[in-house]
LUMNUKE-829840 format. One line per 8 residues: their letters; for each residue x, y, z of C-alpha. Coordinates in steps of 0.1 Angstrom, whole numbers. Layout:
# residues N
a> X,Y,Z | ...
# end
This chain:
# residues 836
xxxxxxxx> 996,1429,1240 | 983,1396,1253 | 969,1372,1228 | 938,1355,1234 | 947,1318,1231 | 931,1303,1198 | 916,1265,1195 | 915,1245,1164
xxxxxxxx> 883,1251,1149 | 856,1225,1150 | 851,1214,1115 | 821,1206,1096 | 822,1169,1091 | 829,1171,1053 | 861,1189,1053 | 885,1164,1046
xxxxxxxx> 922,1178,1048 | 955,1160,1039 | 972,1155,1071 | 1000,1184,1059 | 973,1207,1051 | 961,1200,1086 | 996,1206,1104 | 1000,1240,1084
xxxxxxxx> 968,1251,1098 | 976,1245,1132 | 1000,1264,1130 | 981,1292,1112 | 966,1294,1145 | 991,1292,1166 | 980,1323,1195 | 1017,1338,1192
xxxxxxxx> 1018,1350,1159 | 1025,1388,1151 | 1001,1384,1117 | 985,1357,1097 | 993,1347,1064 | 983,1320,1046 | 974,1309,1007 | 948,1280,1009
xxxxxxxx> 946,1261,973 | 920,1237,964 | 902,1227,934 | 865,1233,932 | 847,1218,953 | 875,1210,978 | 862,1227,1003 | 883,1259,1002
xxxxxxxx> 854,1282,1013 | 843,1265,1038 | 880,1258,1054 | 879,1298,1053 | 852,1299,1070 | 860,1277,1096 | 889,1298,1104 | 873,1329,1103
xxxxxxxx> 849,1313,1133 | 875,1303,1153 | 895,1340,1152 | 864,1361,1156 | 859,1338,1188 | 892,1346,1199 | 879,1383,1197 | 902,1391,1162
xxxxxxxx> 880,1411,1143 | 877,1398,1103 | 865,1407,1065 | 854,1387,1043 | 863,1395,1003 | 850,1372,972 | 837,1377,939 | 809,1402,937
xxxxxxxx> 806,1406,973 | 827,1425,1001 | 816,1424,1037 | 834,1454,1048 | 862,1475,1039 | 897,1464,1036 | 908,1493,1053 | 905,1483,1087
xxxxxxxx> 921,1486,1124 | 958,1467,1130 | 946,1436,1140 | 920,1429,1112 | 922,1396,1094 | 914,1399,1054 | 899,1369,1044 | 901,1364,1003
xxxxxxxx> 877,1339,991 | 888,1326,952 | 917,1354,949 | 918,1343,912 | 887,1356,905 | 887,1390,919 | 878,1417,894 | 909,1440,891
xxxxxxxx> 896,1469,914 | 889,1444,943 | 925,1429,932 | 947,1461,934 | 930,1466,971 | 947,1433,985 | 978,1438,966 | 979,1471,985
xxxxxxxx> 970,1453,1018 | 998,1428,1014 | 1019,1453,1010 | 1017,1464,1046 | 1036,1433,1064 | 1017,1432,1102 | 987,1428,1079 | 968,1394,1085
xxxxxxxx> 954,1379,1047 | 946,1348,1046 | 931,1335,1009 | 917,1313,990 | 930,1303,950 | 919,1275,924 | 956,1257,911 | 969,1260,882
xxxxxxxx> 980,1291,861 | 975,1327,877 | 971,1363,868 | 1006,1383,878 | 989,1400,907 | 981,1369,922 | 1015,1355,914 | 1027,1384,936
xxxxxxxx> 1003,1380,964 | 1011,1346,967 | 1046,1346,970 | 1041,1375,998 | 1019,1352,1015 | 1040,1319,1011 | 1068,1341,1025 | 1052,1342,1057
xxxxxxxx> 1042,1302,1058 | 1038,1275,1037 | 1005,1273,1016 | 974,1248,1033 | 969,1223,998 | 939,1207,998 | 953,1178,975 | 941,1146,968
xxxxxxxx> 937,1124,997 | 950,1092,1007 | 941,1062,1028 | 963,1079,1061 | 944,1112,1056 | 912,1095,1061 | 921,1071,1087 | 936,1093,1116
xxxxxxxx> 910,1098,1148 | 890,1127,1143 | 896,1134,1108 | 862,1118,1090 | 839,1099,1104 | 847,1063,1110 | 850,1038,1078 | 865,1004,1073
xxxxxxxx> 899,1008,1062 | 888,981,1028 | 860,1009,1017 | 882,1039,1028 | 911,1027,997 | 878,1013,978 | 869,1048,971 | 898,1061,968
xxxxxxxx> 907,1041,940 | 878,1050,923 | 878,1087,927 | 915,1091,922 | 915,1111,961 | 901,1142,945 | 888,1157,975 | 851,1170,968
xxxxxxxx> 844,1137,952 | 855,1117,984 | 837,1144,1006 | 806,1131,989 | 813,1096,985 | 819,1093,1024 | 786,1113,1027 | 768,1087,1013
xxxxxxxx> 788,1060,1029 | 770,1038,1056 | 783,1034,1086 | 779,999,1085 | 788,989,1047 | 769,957,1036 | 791,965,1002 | 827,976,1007
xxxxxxxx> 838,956,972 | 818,980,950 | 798,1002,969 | 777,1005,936 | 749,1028,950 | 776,1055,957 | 789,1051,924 | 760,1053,904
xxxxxxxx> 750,1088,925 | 783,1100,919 | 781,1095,882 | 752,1114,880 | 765,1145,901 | 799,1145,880 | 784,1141,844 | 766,1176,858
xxxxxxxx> 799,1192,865 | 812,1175,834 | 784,1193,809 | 791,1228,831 | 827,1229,819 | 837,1252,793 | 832,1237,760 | 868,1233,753
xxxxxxxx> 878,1220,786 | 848,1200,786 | 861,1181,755 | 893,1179,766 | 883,1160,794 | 859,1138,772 | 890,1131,752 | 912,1120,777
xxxxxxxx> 883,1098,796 | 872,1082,762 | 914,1077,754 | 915,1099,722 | 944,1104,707 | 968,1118,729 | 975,1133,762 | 957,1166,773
xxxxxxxx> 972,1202,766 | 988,1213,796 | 967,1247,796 | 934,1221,792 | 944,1199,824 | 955,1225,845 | 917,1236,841 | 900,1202,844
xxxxxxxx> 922,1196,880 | 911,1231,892 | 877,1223,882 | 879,1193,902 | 879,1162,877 | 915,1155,867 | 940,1147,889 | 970,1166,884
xxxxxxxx> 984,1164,846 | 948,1157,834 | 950,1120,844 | 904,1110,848 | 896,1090,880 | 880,1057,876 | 842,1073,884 | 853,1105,862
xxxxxxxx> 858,1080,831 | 826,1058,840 | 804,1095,842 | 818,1102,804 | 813,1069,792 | 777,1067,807 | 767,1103,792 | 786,1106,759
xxxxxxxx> 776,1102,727 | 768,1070,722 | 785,1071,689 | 819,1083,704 | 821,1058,729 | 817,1033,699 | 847,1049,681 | 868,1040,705
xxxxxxxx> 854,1009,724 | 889,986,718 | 911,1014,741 | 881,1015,763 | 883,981,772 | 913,977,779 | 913,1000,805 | 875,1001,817
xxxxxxxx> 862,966,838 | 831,990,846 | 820,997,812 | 832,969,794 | 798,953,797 | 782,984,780 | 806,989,758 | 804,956,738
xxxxxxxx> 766,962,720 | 784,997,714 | 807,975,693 | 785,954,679 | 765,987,663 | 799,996,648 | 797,965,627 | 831,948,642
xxxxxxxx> 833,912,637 | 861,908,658 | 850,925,688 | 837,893,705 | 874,881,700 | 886,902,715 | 873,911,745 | 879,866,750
xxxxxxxx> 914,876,743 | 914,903,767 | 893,876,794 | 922,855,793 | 950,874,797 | 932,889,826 | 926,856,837 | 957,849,861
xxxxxxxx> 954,880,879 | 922,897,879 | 898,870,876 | 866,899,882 | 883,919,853 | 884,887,829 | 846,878,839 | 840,911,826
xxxxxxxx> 856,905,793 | 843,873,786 | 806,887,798 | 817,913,773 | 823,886,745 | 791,867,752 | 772,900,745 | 791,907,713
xxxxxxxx> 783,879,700 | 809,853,716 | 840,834,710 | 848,799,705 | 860,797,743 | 840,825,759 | 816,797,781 | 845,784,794
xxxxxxxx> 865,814,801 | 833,825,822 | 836,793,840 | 875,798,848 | 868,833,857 | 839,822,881 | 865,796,895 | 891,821,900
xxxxxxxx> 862,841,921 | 853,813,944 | 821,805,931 | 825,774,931 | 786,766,918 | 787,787,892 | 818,777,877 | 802,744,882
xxxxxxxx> 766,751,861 | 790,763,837 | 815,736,833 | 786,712,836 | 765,724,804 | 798,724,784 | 808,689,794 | 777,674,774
xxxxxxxx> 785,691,740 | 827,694,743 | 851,675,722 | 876,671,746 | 891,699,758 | 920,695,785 | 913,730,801 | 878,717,804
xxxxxxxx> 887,685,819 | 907,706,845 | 883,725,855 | 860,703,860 | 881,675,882 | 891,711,903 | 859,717,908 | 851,684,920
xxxxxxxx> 889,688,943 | 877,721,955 | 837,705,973 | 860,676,983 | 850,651,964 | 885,636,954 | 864,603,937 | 848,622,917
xxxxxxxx> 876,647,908 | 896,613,893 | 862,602,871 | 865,632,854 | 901,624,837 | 890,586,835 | 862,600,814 | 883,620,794
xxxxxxxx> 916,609,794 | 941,638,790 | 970,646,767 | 984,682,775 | 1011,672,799 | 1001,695,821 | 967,680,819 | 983,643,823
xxxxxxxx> 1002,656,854 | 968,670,869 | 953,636,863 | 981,618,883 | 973,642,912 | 942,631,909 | 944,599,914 | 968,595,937
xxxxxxxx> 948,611,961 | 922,584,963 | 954,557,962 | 959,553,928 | 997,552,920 | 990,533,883 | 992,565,863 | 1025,580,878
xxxxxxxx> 1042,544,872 | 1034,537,838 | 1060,539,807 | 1063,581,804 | 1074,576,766 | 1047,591,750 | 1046,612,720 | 1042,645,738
xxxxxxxx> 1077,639,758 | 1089,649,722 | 1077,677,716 | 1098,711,726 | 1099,714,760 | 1085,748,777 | 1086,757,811 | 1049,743,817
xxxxxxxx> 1056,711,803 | 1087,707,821 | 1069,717,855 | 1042,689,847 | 1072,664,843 | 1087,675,875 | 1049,672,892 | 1045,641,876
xxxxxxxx> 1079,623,884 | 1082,637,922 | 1049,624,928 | 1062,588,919 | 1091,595,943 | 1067,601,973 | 1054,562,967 | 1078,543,949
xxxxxxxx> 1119,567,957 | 1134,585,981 | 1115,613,995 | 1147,637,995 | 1140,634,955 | 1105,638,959 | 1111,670,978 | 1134,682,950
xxxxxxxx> 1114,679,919 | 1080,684,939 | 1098,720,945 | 1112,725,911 | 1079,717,899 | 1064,743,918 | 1089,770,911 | 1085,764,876
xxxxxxxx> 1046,765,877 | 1047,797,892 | 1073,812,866 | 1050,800,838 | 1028,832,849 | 994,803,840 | 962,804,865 | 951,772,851
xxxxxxxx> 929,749,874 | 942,721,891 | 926,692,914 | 964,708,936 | 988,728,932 | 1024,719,930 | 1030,743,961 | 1011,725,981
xxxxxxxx> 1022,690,972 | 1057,699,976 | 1049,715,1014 | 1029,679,1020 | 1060,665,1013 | 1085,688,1032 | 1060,685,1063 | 1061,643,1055
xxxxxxxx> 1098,645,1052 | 1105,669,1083 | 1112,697,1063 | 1090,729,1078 | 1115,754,1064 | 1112,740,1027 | 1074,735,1038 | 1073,775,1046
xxxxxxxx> 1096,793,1017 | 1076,772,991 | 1042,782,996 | 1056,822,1006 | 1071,819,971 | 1042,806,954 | 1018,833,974 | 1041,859,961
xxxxxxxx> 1042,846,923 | 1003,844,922 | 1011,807,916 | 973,789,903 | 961,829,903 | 937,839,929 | 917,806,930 | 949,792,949
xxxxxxxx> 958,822,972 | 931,811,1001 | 946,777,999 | 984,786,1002 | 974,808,1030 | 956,779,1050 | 988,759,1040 | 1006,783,1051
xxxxxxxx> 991,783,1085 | 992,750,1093 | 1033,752,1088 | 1033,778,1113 | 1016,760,1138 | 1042,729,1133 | 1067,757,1141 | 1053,768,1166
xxxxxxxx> 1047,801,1155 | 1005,801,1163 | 1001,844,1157 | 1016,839,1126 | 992,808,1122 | 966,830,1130 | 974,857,1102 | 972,834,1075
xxxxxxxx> 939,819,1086 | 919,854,1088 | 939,865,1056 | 921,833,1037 | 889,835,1056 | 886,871,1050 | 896,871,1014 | 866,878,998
xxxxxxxx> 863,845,980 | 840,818,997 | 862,791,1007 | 851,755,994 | 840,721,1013 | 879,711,1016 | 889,742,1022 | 867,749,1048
xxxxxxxx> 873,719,1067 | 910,725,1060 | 901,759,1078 | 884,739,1106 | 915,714,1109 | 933,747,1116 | 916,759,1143 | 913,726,1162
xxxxxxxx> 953,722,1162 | 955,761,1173 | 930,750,1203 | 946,721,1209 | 978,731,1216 | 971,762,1228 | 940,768,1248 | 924,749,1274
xxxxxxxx> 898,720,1275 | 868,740,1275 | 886,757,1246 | 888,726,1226 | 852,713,1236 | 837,744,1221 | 863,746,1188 | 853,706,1182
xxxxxxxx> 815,716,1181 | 819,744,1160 | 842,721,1132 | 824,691,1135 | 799,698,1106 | 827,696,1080 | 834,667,1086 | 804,657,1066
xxxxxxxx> 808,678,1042 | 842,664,1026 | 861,637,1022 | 892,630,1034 | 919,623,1007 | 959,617,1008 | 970,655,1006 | 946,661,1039
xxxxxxxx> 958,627,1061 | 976,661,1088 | 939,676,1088 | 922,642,1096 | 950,634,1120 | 944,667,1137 | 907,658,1142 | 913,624,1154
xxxxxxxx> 937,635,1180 | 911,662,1192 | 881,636,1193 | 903,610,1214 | 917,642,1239 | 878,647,1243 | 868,610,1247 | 844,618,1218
xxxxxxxx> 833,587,1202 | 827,592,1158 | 817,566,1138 | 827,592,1108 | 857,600,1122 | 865,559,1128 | 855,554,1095 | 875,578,1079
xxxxxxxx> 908,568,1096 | 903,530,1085 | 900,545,1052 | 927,568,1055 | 951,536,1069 | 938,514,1040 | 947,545,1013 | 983,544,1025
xxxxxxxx> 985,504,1026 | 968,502,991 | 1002,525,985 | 1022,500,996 | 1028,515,1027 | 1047,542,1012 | 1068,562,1043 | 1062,594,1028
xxxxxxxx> 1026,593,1036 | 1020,566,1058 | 1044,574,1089 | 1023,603,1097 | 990,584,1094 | 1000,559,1119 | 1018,582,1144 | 979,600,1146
xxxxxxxx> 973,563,1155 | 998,560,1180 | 985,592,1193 | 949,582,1198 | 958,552,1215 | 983,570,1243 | 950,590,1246 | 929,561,1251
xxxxxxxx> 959,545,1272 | 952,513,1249 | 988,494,1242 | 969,469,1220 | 954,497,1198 | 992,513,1196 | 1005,478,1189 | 1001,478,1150
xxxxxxxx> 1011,516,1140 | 1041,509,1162 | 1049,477,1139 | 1043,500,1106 | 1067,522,1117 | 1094,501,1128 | 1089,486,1095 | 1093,523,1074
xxxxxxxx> 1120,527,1099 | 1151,518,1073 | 1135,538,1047 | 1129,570,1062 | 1143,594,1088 | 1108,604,1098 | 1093,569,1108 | 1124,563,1123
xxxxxxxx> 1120,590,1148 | 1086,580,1153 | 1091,543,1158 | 1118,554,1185 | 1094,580,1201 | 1062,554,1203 | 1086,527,1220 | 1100,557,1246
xxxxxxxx> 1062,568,1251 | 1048,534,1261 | 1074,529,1287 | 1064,564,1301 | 1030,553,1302 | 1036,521,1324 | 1059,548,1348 | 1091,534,1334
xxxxxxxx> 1113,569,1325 | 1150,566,1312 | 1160,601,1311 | 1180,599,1283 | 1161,579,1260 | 1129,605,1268 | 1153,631,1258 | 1167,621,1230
xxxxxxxx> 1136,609,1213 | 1117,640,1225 | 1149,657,1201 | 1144,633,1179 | 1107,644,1172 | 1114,677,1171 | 1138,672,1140 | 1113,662,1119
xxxxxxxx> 1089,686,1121 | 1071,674,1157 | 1086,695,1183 | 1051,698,1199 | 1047,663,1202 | 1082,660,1211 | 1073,683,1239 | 1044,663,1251
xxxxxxxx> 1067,634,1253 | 1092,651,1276 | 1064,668,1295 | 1050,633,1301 | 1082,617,1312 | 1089,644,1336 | 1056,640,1351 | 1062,604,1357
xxxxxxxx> 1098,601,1370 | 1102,598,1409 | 1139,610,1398 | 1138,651,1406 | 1168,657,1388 | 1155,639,1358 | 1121,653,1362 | 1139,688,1359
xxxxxxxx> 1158,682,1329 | 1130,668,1309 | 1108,699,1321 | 1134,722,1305 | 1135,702,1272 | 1101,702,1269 | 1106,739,1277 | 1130,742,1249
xxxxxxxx> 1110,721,1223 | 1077,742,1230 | 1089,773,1242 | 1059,799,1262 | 1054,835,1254 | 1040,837,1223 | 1001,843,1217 | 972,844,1190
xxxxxxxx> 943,849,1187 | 919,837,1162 | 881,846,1157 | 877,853,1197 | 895,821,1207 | 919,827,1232 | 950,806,1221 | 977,822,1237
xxxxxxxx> 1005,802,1260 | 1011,810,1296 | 1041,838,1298 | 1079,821,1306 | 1077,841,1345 | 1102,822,1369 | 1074,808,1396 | 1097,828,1423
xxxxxxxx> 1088,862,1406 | 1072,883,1442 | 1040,901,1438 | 1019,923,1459 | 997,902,1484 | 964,890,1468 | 976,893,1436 | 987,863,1416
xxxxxxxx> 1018,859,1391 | 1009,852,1357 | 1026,817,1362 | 1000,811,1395 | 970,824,1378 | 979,797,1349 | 978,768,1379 | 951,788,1393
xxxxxxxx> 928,786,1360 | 934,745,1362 | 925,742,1398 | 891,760,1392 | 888,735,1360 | 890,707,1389 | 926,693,1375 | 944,669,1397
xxxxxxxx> 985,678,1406 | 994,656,1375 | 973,669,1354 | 982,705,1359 | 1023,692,1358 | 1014,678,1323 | 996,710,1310 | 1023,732,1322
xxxxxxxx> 1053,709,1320 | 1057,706,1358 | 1064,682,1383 | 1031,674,1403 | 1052,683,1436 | 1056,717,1419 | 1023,719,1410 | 1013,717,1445
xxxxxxxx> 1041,738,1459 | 1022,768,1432 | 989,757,1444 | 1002,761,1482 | 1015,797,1476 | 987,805,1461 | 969,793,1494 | 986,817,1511
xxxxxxxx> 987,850,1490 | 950,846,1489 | 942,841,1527 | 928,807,1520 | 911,788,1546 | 900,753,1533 | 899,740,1497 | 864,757,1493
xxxxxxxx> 871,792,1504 | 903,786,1479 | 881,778,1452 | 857,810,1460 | 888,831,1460 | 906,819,1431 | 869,824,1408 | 865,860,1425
xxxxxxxx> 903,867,1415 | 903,852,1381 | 867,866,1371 | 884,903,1377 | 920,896,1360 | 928,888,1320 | 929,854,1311 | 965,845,1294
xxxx> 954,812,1282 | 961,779,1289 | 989,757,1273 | 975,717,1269
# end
């Protein structure tokens, strides 16, 4: 007998199948099969029926005749002709009459059952029916659901990935109370962090099903969701997952619990508010005037207590707690636990108000003072950040330690140079007060010692911070001082496994996360890494926490060195107007001199003119002076000098950062490379190229840290010898230094470097190589033959050996008909980007 062939059937939108429940199913239906038998198990609600429905649809299609059996209702005989499908909705149910019928029909083997059953414990005829079915193929469980299920086309309709494992941590996966979360999900989600309208219509439809239960499973489940006494009877859970609100073992959902707490007894929930808190962040609110009514005078304390061990991980969880204090009646430190919590959430004004109204009536409290001079860090305002510990002048040696951060940000080196014999450096030491010491003494070593030491303590310090397991706030956080000083000292691999670590160990809690990632960043552009540059930057800016003044122009700094060194002019132009406005919005400090630098550098590529940006710099070279010149920080300071002068092609502007770093030379390996590099570069500029001195100073950049720059160097030199052979050597070390082929792209911003595609490589006539359509885009942006050798790290002869070719290939007649051709060619191909 021929088969008809049989489709998948077109499901309603609301059944949602695990993706092995889907794959047993297709092969249910596979058009070859002598018979077909299946079990399908799903709680209530999960959409059993209607899966068996479905089915049935797409067989009688295929011409299979069907009949339909439930509870209380047959369609048609069992008895029917060979190639009758039996479908058996809620087997478990059957009276025993219907039930003896389909044990006789299974019987028969070339009969086609397929039915439906509840989990959990069965009667012995179902037992038997099932393991004849399950013989013939596996059963179709519709389980609970995971992200994957819900994210493969043309399983659900389409939902951000964030609100897809939103809901699914609320409702535990259980599949009837995702079917109607996603019903009620928007396809575009202004809320994907709570989706709180969803919620509070679940609640309502589960406390229904919750009050339908029978009374013993109904108070079982109560039990379990209000955490009385101990786990549920196995009989009891089995019945509360089949009724579709347990998982299995009897384990409530988030929402389940919520539904309980909302509609139980009021005096219940009371009875056992303490466990409830612990484990409910949505009904710890609510809970706490339930605890007051119970007459305990230490609830207030305890939900604090509860606020601050929260504090260092789940910052939403402790503002909760301490909300939940307040409302009980409050704890000595609930305010400012509210304040930290806000902190740790990135609102940054309210942590503020709070912190504020404390400061007028508080006896001194360090935490206080820390907050407060973070606060002030975080809108980047580092002045004001250093009144605060003036004001109120710290001992907690972690407290002292943040104060020295402080001020040596604005250029005050006093505090980390005075006599460290105080009382406290007596007391036992713990691994916080040791970490403050480290902070404290490498911080010295960046001004005053070696930087090697600096690096090493700046690291311990932040190793040990993070093993402390504190969220404290700090003006900066020891991983990001110690990856200032790796980058200062030319040490990007230090630089990079410091901040992962700290990233990884929750160093500073989630306050700091956005800020290691933007640090995190800006090492990878140094290593020329820009993708994973990108990464970081969307990870911070897409966190969920608003990012503050210095962290936003941090963010900005970012993009400008990403468009700098890898997109075109126009590229730049447009980045520069969009980052501009930050520039107003913070101040510049010593622990961001690389972001200034990077907006100095972009404003003088431009031949922008900024009186802010002027003023800043002075300020910035007048900060490291007032340091006494310290190498650690001031090298890189003046090589951004040295920069913007080769950009303004001004030797008397260069003249003085040249001097500073000839004088840092003998104290660090940095400056030293530097002060080599500047010398090499002006002799480039006045078309005097030594091969080997480009070269090795080029090298010599790269070693510490500035292998783009060094790049730029050799590009330059190569540009500018009349000596081919020379000209080709430095084009391969600047080749070497800044190697092509990677790309990234951040917020729409192209900044992806031309592909490494030998200029020889032969294509099709009319169609340009991806190395000529890089010359081509700078011919249509009106670049000269040195110009384009410099972007690409070309001789001009070969730029106009490409441009020639390109001539050609394209059928060009004069320079206009070339430039009509090359826009008509580039406006139909993909842009690779442009490397500066």
């Amino acid at each position: 007998m021929i088969r008809p062939r049989l489709d998948r059937p077109a499901f309603d939108a609301d059944i949602l199948l695990p993706r092995i429940a889907r794959t047993r199913l297709d092969s249910l239906l596979l058009p070859d099969r002598p018979s077909r038998r299946a079990v399908v198990v799903g709680t209530a609600g999960s959409g059993k029926t209607r899966l068996l429905q479905s089915i049935r649809s797409a067989l009688a299609a295929a011409g299979a005749p069907t009949t339909w059996i439930e509870p209380g209702r047959v369609t048609a005989p069992p008895s029917t002709t060979a190639n009758t499908v039996l479908f058996v909705d809620d087997l478990d149910l059957l009276d025993d009459e219907a039930m003896q019928r389909i044990v006789s029909a299974t019987e028969d083997a070339s009969a086609s059952v397929i039915a439906s059953v509840h989990p959990g414990p069965v009667s012995a005829d179902v037992d038997r029916i099932m393991h004849v079915l399950e013989r013939a193929s596996a059963a179709i469980v519709i389980g609970s659901l995971t992200a994957a299920d819900l994210t493969e086309p043309g399983t659900a309709p389409e939902h951000a990935r964030e609100c897809i494992d939103e809901l699914i941590g609320r409702t535990g996966g259980i599949a009837w109370l995702m079917t109607a979360a996603l019903s009620l999900h928007p396809t575009a989600c202004d809320d994907p962090a709570g989706h709180s309208v969803i919620h509070a219509a679940l609640i309502d439809e589960i406390a229904h099903r919750v009050e339908m239960l029978d009374p013993a499973v109904r108070d079982a489940v109560e039990a379990a969701c209000l955490a009385e006494g101990d786990a549920l009877d196995p009989a009891l859970a089995a019945r509360a997952h089949a009724a579709g609100l347990a998982q299995r073992g009897g384990r409530a959902s988030p929402l389940v619990r919520s539904a309980v707490v909302a509609t139980a007894a009021a005096s219940r929930v009371a009875d056992n508010w303490p466990a409830l808190a612990a484990d409910h962040v949505d009904d710890v609110v609510r809970l706490a005037p339930l605890a007051v009514s119970q007459g305990d005078p230490q609830a207030a304390a305890r939900f604090a207590q509860e606020g601050w061990l929260a504090v260092p991980e789940d910052a939403a969880r402790a503002a909760a707690l301490f909300e939940a204090a307040a409302l009980a009646g409050g704890a000595p430190d609930c305010a400012l636990g509210q304040a930290i919590a806000s902190f740790g959430l990135g609102d940054i004004d309210a942590a503020a108000l709070r912190a504020d109204s404390l400061l007028a009536d508080d006896d001194g409290d360090d935490r206080l003072s820390d907050l407060s001079a973070s606060l002030w860090a975080a809108r980047g305002l580092p002045d004001q950040a250093d009144a605060v510990y003036r004001a109120r002048p710290p001992t907690a040696p972690t407290s002292r330690a943040s104060a020295a951060v402080s001020a040596l940000a604005i250029g005050d080196a006093a505090i980390l140079r005075a006599d460290e014999l105080d009382p406290s450096a007596a007391a036992t030491p713990t691994t916080r007060s040791v970490a403050a010491d480290f902070l404290r003494r490498g911080l010295r070593d960046t001004v005053d010692g070696d930087g090697a030491h600096a690096l090493d303590r700046l690291v311990r310090a932040s190793s040990l911070t993070t093993a402390s397991g504190g969220a404290d706030p700090m003006p900066e956080y020891p991983a990001v001082l110690a990856a200032l000083t790796a980058i200062n000292t030319g040490e990007l691999e230090i630089a990079e496994r410091v901040l992962a670590d700290a990233l990884q160990g929750r160093q500073g809690g989630g306050a700091a996360a956005d800020r290691l990632r933007l640090w995190s960043a800006w090492v990878a552009i140094l290593q020329d890494r820009p993708h994973e540059a990108g990464t970081s930057l969307e990870a911070a800016e897409g966190s969920g926490r608003a990012l503050g003044e210095r962290d936003r122009l941090l963010a900005a700094g970012i993009r400008l060195a990403l468009a700098r060194r890898y997109s075109d002019h126009e590229a730049l132009s447009a980045q520069w107007r969009r980052s501009r406005a930050s520039l107003l919005s913070a101040r510049f400090d010593l622990y961001s001199l690389h972001v200034l630098g990077e907006f100095v550098i972009a404003a003088a590529r431009l031949q922008l003119a900024s009186s802010v940006l002027d003023r800043s710099f002075a300020d910035a070279l007048e900060l490291v002076d007032g340091l006494g010149g310290a190498p650690c920080w001031a090298a890189h300071a003046h090589w951004t000098g040295i920069q913007r002068a080769i950009l303004h092609s001004s030797p008397e502007e260069l003249k003085p950062h040249a001097r500073a770093l000839v004088a840092a030379a003998p104290r660090s390996r940095v400056a030293a490379r530097m002060a080599h590099a500047g010398r090499v570069w002006t002799t480039v500029l006045a078309a005097s190229v030594d091969g080997d001195e480009v070269e090795s100073a080029a090298k010599g950049l790269a070693s510490v840290g500035l292998a783009w720059d060094g790049a730029r160097l050799a590009g330059h030199g190569a540009a500018r010898s009349s000596d081919r052979k020379v000209s080709a050597r430095l084009l391969a070390c600047a080749r070497q230094l800044h190697p092509h082929g990677q790309s990234a792209t951040v917020a729409g911003d192209p900044v992806a470097p031309a592909p490494a595609v030998d200029a020889g490589v032969v294509t099709p006539a009319g169609v340009l190589s991806p190395r000529e359509r890089e010359v081509a885009e700078l011919v249509v942006q009106g670049k000269t033959y040195v110009e384009i050798g410099q972007a690409m790290f070309i001789s001009p002869r070969t730029a106009e050996h490409h441009i020639a070719r390109i001539r050609t290939r394209l059928s060009a007649t004069s320079r206009s008909d070339l430039m009509a051709k090359l826009r008509a060619t580039l406006g139909g191909e993909p842009d690779p980007g442009l490397s500066p």
